[in-house]
Phi, psi and omega in degrees: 000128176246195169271107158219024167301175178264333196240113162325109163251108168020102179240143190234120200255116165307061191281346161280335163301306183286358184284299174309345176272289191308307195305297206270343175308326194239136185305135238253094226249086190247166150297165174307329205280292208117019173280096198313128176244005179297355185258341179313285202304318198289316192299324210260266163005337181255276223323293173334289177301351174258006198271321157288319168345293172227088193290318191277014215228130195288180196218131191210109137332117194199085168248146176311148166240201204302145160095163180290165146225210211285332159357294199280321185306326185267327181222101151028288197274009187285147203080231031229293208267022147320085190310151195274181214259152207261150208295334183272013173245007172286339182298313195294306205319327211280311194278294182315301164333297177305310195297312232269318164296317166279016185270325157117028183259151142325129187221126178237134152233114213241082196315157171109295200242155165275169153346306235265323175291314184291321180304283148026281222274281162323299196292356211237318177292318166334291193296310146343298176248051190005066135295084190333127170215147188237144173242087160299101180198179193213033171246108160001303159316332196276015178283339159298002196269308193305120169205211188308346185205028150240133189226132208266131174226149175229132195232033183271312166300318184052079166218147201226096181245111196227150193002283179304309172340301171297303152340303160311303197275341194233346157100345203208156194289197149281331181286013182236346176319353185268292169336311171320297177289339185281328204261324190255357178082172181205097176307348195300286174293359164077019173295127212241024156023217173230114187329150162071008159258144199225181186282316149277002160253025213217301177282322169308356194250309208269318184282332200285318212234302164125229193286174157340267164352297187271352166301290211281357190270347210177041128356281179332308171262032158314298194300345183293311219281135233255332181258156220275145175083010167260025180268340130334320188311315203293287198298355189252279197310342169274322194287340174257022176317329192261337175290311184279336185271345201256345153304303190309332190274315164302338188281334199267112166299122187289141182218052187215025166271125203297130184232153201274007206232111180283146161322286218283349144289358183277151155208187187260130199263169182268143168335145152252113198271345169282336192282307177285350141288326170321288176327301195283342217253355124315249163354358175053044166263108217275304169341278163003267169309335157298283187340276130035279131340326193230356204290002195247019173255334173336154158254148198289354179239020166282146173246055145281197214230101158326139206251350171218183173276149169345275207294353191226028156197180218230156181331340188274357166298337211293154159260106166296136169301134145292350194273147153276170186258143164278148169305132242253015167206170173209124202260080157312044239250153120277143204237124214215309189253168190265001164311271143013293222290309202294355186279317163286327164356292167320315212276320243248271189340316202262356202252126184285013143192186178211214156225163177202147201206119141300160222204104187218169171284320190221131149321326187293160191263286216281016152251002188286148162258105167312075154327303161170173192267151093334130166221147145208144164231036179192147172284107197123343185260177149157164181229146187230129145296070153248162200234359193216350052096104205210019158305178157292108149122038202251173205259173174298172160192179228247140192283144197296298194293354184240021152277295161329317175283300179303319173299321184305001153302338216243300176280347181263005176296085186286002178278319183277113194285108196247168198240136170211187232208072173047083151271025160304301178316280200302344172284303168317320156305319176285343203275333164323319187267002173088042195229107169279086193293130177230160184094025151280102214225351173217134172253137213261328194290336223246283162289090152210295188287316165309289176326294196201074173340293156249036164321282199252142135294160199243023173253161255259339189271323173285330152316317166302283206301307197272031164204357257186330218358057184225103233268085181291161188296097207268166183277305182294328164330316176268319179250034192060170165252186170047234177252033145222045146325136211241135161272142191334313173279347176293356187262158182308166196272351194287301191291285196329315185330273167301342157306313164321277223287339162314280177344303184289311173317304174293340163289317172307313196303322173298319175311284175324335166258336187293308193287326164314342166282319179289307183317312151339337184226100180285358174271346186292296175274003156289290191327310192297310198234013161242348182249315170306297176288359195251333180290314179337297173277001186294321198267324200287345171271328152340279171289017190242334160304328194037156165285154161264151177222125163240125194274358154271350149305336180280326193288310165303286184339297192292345173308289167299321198276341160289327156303330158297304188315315189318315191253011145311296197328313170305312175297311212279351194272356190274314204258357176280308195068028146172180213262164160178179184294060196321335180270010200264108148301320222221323168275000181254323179326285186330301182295291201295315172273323167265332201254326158266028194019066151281133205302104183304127184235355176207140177227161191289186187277354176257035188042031203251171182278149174247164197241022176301169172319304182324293166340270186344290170346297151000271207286345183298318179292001200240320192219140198300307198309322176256358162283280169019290169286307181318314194280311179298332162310306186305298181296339157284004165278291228289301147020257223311307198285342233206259186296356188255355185257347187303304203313331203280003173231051178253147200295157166253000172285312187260346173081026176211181192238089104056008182339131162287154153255101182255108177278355334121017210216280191296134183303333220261017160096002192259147191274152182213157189229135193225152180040069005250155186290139194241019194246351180283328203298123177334142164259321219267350168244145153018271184306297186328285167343317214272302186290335151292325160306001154278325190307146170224127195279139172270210178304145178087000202213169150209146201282141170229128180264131160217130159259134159309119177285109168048076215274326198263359181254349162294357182242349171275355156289315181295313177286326191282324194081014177298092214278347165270003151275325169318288187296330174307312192287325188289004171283342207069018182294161176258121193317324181259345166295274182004277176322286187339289189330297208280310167306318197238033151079003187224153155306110153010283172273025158260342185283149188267174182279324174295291196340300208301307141320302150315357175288312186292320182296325166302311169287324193283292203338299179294325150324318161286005172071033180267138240233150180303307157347269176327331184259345163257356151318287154339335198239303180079048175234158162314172177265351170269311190282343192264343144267021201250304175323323182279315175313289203287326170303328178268324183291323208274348193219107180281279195336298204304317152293275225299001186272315194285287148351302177293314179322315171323306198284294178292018158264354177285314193288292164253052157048016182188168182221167192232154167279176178278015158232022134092021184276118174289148185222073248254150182216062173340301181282342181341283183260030135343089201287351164304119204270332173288281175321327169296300225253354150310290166312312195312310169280002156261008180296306181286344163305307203308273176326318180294291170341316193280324161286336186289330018111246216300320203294320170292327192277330182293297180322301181278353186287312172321302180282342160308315178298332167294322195280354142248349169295325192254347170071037190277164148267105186181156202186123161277103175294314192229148159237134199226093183037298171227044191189122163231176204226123181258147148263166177214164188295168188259354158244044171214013155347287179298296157342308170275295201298330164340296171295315162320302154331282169322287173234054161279307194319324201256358179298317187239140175266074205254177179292345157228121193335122184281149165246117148255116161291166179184144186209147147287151166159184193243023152199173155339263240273343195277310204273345182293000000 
C-alpha cells in the first residue's frame, strides 16, 4: 500500500498490534546478553516500511499502557482469559518506545484508556477538521472507526478497509460494527456477547433487522430470519439482554480522550542518530549500525526502507531492510494461445530453476484432475495455463494432454531445479498423468517448517502476510466458502489466472528470503537437504501405495462397538439414577458435581466445574461414574473415528485407503497423517487391536511391521552418557526390569512384574520431564515416595541428570535446543517469568530432543529403505509410518529377505553409542504383524 492522496494522511499506528504481530512472526531472537530482541527487530522493520509507505505523512505511535481501565471498572472479567504477556516480550516495549522516539515519531501511551481509545480519539478530532486519516493496524475492532475519511490499512497484509471495503468483509456499514461485536462476543478480550451467537448469526441478525436497538425492537421477526437456530434466538437474545447491551458498551471504542496534542499539530521531529546508534549497537543490530554508520554513502536512488519522514530528512537517512521487498509491478500472463505457450517454454528450457504449482479439482492426490498450471521464474513474472476450466461461457484453452506433453521434458528434467509450495502434492498429481517430476529440490512449507518449526503455520498465505508482509489472493475469496464453494475448474479463468500465477510468484519469492536463512545455519541445511527434502518423494509413494482394508470387518466392529455404548449409556443412567446427555459438558457438571458432590478438581475460564478428559481420568480411580464416561468416550471415538469412517474413504478406484503424510505440522519434527489420521489407533487395547487387524495384506502377500525398541531411552543414553544406561542397553538387558533392579534395591530375579511397571513409568516419565507430583499420580503413590523414587533413579544414573541440568541451562542461555542432527526446536517461554510457562518450556527442553532425533532417525530410515527397494526392484512397498514403526506389504516369497533387509537399515539410520533395536513381526494383518 502506498501514498497516493494529494494531502498527506494522518497515520496513526496501532503499536500493539505491531508489538505482538513481530513477536510471534519471527523465531524468539536473542543478543550475546541473552536479551530477547525479535519483536524489537520485527516492529522497527514495519515501522520502516510504512514509513516508505507514506513518506509525506505525519506518523503517531500509539501503545497501550500499564494497568487497568475504565473497562475493568465496567466488567470485572474483561480480559480475564487473556494470558499476560510473555515474559521474553515484556523486555522489549521499552526499547522499541526509545527506538520509535528517536526516530523523531510521536509516541502517546495513555492510563486509563486502551490504544484502540486514543487512536479513536485522534481519528473522530481528525475527522472533525475532514483531515484524511489512515489506522495502521490489524484489529478488527477498529472498523468501527471507519468512515469518508478514516481508512483502515493493515500493512502487514496490503489490506484496505475503507466504507465499501467494510461492506464488502461484514455484509454491513461501519456504523452497525459495535452492534456486531456486542452480539457475537470477543473470546481475546473476553467480551461475552450473547451465547450461541456467532460470527454468522451476527450478521444474520444486523442484515436482516439491522442494530442492537432494532433487533430488541422487533424480537418476533428474529425468528423470520434465514440462518440456522433462529426460530430459537428470541428467547437466547432476551434472556441476555443485558449482557449483550453491556458488550456494546465494551465493544465501543472511546473517542473522547483528553489528550495534550491536537492531529493537526502531530508531526515527525527530527532524529536522533546518536541515540539510535546507541540503541541498535545495544541490541546488538550490527546491520543497523553499519547504516548508520555508512548513510551518507547511500546512493539517492536506493530503494531502501526510510528511517524518518520526508519532509524532515533527505536520501542519505534511508536504512536497508532486511525483509525482502516486493516488486513494485507484477507481470502475469495466462496463456491461452500456443504462441504464448511456446515462448514461455523457452523461457522455462533456458531458466536454471523456476517454481510450479498444479491447478486441481480435489485435495485427494489419487482423485485430483488438473485444471491447469502455473510458473515463475523472477520474482514478480509468472504465468497460469489453463487447460480444464469448464463453465458456461468459458474461453478456450489449450488441451490439458498436450500441455502436458509438452511440459513433461521439462519436468521430468531432474537437472532443472524446481521450487514449489508442498510439493509432494503437485508430485502425486502429475504421477496420475504418467509424469514424474523430478528436480525437486527446494520446498518454501519445508524451509519454513526447518527454519523455524513454531514461527508459523506453514502454509503459503500465512507465510506470504508473516515474512513477506504481503496478503495473497486467498481460495476462499475467489471461490466462496462451505457448500457453495466453487471448485477450481468452475472459476472464472481471469480470476484463477491471477491466483495461479500468484501462487507460483510467491513461492519463488519465499524461496528467495528461507533459503539465505538456512544457508547460514549448517545443521539447518543438512536437515533440508538429506533428510526433508529427500523424504518428500518417499511418503508421495507412500500415500499413493495406500493400506488394503476390510471394511466388512470395520462394519461388525462397529456394529458391536454400538451395542457396547448403549449399555454404557445404561450403566452411567443406573448409576447417575436418571437419563441425561453423555456428550452434555452442563448435564454432566450437573450429575457429577452437583448432584453426586464429587470433588471439583479443575474449573473452566467461566468458572463452571470442568468435565475434560484430564478430570475425568481423575475422578475414574475413584468413582464408577467417570470410569464409565471414560469408556464411553473412548469406544465413542474409536466408532466415530475408525470404524465407522475408514470403510467410507477407501478409494473406490484402487481399493485401498490414501493417508496424507503431513511434514510440516509437529514442532518436534515427527510426521502426522491425517484423512484418516492412522497414527492414534490404539495398540493397547482390545477395540484398538481389532482395527488394526482390518489392515490386511492381500493375496499372495503379507504385512511385515518393524519397530524401534525403545527408541527415545535409547537416545537419551546416548545424550546423557550415562554409563549405567549404556550397559544396560550394550548388554541387552531389559532396560526397565534394570531400572526396577537399581531403584528398589533387588537382583534381577527379584523385580516383580508391578516393580517392573514403575520402572517403566519412571524412565518415560522423566524423559517427559515429569515432575514427582506427575509421577505419583501415575504410580497412584504419595508425592514423598515418588520422590524418593526419582532421588533414588538420579543417584543410580547420575549422567541423565547432569543431561538434564545442562540441557536446562542451554535452553535458558540460547532459547532453543537441538536433536543430534541439529534440527532446532525454539522455546518462546524458556525464560518466562511465569513460572509454570518456564517450567513448561524447561520439559520441554528436556524431550524435545530425544523426540526429535527419534523423528530425523525414522525420517533417515525410511528414505534408506525406499531406496533399496528400489535398487533391488523386491516386491514390497511401505504402506504405512506409524511413529517408530513402519509397516511393509511383501510377496510371501520374499519376506525374510525384506525383513532382513529392513532390520538392517532401520538399525543403521543412526550411529549413537547404543545399538538401535529393530523388532519386526510378519501376518496377514496389522495387529498379526506388530
Amino acid at each position: 500500500m502506498t501514498e497516493t492522496q494529494t494531502v498527506a494522511p494522518l497515520v496513526l499506528v496501532d503499536g500493539s498490534s505491531y508489538l505482538y504481530r513481530a513477536y510471534h512472526a519471527l523465531p524468539p531472537l536473542t543478543n550475546s546478553k541473552g536479551q530477547p530482541t525479535g519483536a524489537v527487530k520485527g516492529v522497527i522493520n514495519m515501522m520502516r516500511r510504512l514509513l516508505k509507505d507514506y513518506p509525506r505523512s505525519p506518523i503517531a505511535v500509539i501503545f497501550d499502557a500499564k494497568g487497568k481501565t475504565f473497562r475493568d471498572d465496567m466488567y470485572a472479567e474483561y480480559k480475564a482469559n487473556r494470558p499476560p504477556m510473555p515474559d521474553d516480550l515484556r523486555p522489549q516495549v521499552q526499547p522499541i518506545h526509545d527506538i520509535v522516539q528517536a526516530m523523531g515519531l510521536p509516541l502517546f501511551v495513555i492510563e486509563g484508556v486502551e490504544a484502540d481509545d486514543v487512536i479513536g480519539t485522534l481519528a473522530r478530532q481528525a475527522t472533525e477538521l475532514q483531515m484524511p486519516v489512515v489506522i495502521s493496524t490489524g484489529d478488527k475492532d477498529m472498523a468501527q472507526l471507519v468512515n469518508e475519511h478514516v481508512t483502515l490499512v493493515n500493512t502487514m497484509t496490503e489490506t484496505v478497509l475503507d466504507i465499501p471495503g467494510v461492506n464488502a468483509k461484514y455484509g454491513f456499514g461501519p456504523e452497525l460494527m459495535i452492534d456486531y461485536l456486542a452480539l457475537m462476543g470477543d473470546k481475546v478480550d473476553n467480551i461475552p456477547g450473547v451465547p450461541g451467537v456467532g460470527e454468522k448469526t451476527a450478521q444474520g441478525l444486523i442484515q436482516g433487522l439491522g442494530g442492537l436497538d432494532a433487533i430488541y425492537a422487533d424480537l418476533e421477526n428474529v425468528r423470520t430470519l434465514s440462518f440456522r437456530g433462529a426460530k430459537t434466538m428470541p428467547e437466547k437474545l432476551i434472556e441476555h439482554r443485558e449482557m449483550a447491551y453491556l458488550s456494546y458498551r465494551l465493544a465501543t471504542i472511546k473517542t473522547d480522550v483528553e489528550l495534550a496534542i491536537a492531529p493537526e499539530a502531530i508531526h515527525c521531529g527530527q532524529p536522533d542518530r546518536n541515540r539510535l546508534r546507541e540503541l541498535f549497537e545495544d541490541l546488538e543490530f550490527k546491520s543497523w549500525v553499519k547504516e548508520i554508520d555508512d548513510e551518507k554513502n547511500v546512493s539517492p536512488t536506493a530503494t531502501a526502507l526510510p528511517l524518518v519522514c520526508e519532509e524532515n530528512a533527505g536520501t542519505e537517512n534511508n536504512l536497508s531492510s532486511e525483509l525482502p521487498t516486493a516488486p513494485s509491478e507484477t507481470n502475469y500472463d495466462i496463456i491461452t494461445d500456443k504462441i504464448l505457450f511456446a515462448d514461455w517454454l523457452k523461457r522455462l528450457q533456458h531458466a536454471a530453476q523456476f517454481s510450479f504449482d498444479t491447478e486441481t479439482t480435489a485435495l485427494e492426490i489419487m482423485d485430483a484432475k488438473i485444471v491447469g498450471v502455473s510458473f515463475a521464474i523472477e520474482a514478480g513474472v509468472a504465468a497460469y495455463i489453463p487447460c480444464a476450466h469448464d463453465y458456461m461461457g468459458a474461453p478456450e484453452q489449450l488441451p490439458l494432454e498436450w500441455v502436458l506433453q509438452e511440459l513433461k521434458p521439462i519436468l521430468e528434467d531432474a537437472k532443472k531445479i524446481k521450487i514449489g509450495q508442498n510439493l509432494k502434492y503437485d508430485r502425486s498429481v502429475l504421477l496420475n498423468y504418467g509424469i514424474e517430476l523430478r528436480g525437486i529440490q527446494f520446498d518454501t512449507m519445508l524451509e519454513s517448517y526447518v527454519w523455524n518449526s513454531i514461527g508459523s503455520r506453514h502454509n503459503m498465505d500465512d507465510l506470504a502476510q508473516n515474512y513477506l508482509d504481503y496478503k495473497t489472493v486467498t481460495f476462499e475469496e475467489i471461490a466462496g466458502k462451505g457448500v457453495k464453494q466453487l471448485t477450481f475448474n468452475q472459476l472464472k479463468v481471469e480470476d484463477a489466472g491471477h491466483y495461479a500465477a500468484e501462487d507460483a510468484d510467491i513461492t519463488l519469492r519465499l524461496h528467495q528470503f528461507f533459503w539465505p536463512q538456512l544457508e547460514k545455519v549448517a545443521p539447518l541445511k543438512s536437515i533440508f537437504e538429506t533428510i526433508e527434502m529427500p523424504l518428500l518423494p518417499v511418503l508421495s509413494h507412500i500415500e499413493r501405495n495406500g493400506a488394503l482394508v476390510d471394511a466388512k470387518l470395520l462394519g461388525q466392529q462397529s456394529v458391536e462397538l454400538g451395542e457396547r455404548l448403549v449399555q454404557l449409556e445404561r450403566k452411567a443412567y443406573d448409576i447417575a439414577g436418571q437419563e441425561f446427555n453423555l456428550s452434555s459438558p452442563k448435564q454432566l457438571g450437573v450429575i457429577l458435581f452437583e448432584q453426586q458432590k464429587l470433588p471439583v478438581l479443575k474449573k473452566t475460564p467461566t468458572g463452571t466445574p470442568s468435565t475434560a478428559e484430564e478430570v475425568l481420568q481423575e475422578l475414574a480411580l475413584d468413582y464408577p461414574l467417570p470410569k464409565v464416561l471414560m469408556e464411553y468416550r473412548g469406544l465413542a471415538k474409536l466408532k466415530s473415528t475408525y470404524t465407522d469412517k475408514l470403510p467410507l474413504v477407501i478409494n473406490k478406484r484402487t481399493g485401498r485407503i490414501h493417508t496424507s503424510y503431513h511434514q510440516a505440522v509437529a514442532a518436534t519434527g515427527r510426521l502426522s497423517s491425517q484423512d484418516p489420521n492412522l497414527q492414534n489407533i490404539p495398540i493397547k487395547t482390545e477395540e484398538g487391536r481389532r482395527i488394526r487387524q482390518s489392515f490386511i495384506a492381500p493375496k499372495g502377500y503379507k504385512l511385515v511391521a518393524a519397530d524401534y525398541s525403545q527408541i527415545e531411552l535409547r537416545i537419551m543414553a546416548h545424550l546423557s552418557g550415562d554409563a549405567g544406561l549404556l550397559s544396560a542397553f550394550e548388554k541387552g538387558l531389559d532396560v526397565h526390569r534394570a531400572t526396577a533392579a537399581e531403584v528398589f534395591g533387588v537382583g534381577l530375579d527379584g523385580v516383580t512384574s508391578e516393580m517392573r511397571r514403575s520402572a517403566k513409568a519412571i524412565n518415560f516419565g522423566l524423559i517427559y520431564g515429569m515432575s514427582a507430583f506427575g509421577l505419583a499420580k501415575q504410580l497412584h503413590v504419595g508425592r514423598n515416595e515418588a520422590q524418593q523414587y526419582i532421588d533414588r533413579y538420579f543417584e543410580r544414573y547420575p549422567g541423565v541428570q547432569r543431561y538434564m541440568n545442562n540441557i536446562r541451562a542451554l535452553a535458558h542461555e540460547q532459547g532453543y535446543v537441538e536433536t543430534i542432527f541439529g534440527r532446532r526446536l525454539y522455546l518462546p517461554d524458556i525464560n518466562a517469568k511465569n513460572k509454570n510457562l518456564q517450567m513448561g518450556a524447561e520439559r520441554t527442553a528436556i524431550n524435545a530432543p530425544m523426540q526429535g532425533t527419534a523423528a530425523d532417525i525414522i525420517k533417515t530410515a525410511m528414505i534408506k529403505v525406499q531406496a533399496w527397494l528400489d535398487q533391488t526392484q523386491l516386491d514390497a512397498k511401505i504402506i504405512m509410518q506409524v511413529h517408530d514403526e513402519l509397516v511393509l506389504e511383501v510377496a510371501e516369497t520374499q519376506v525374510e529377505q525384506v525383513r532382513a533387509g529392513l532390520i538392517e537399515r532401520m538399525s543403521g539410520a543412526a550411529i549413537l553409542k547404543v545399538p538401535l533395536l529393530v523388532e519386526a513381526g510378519v501376518g496377514n494383518n496389522w495387529d498379526e504383524a506388530h
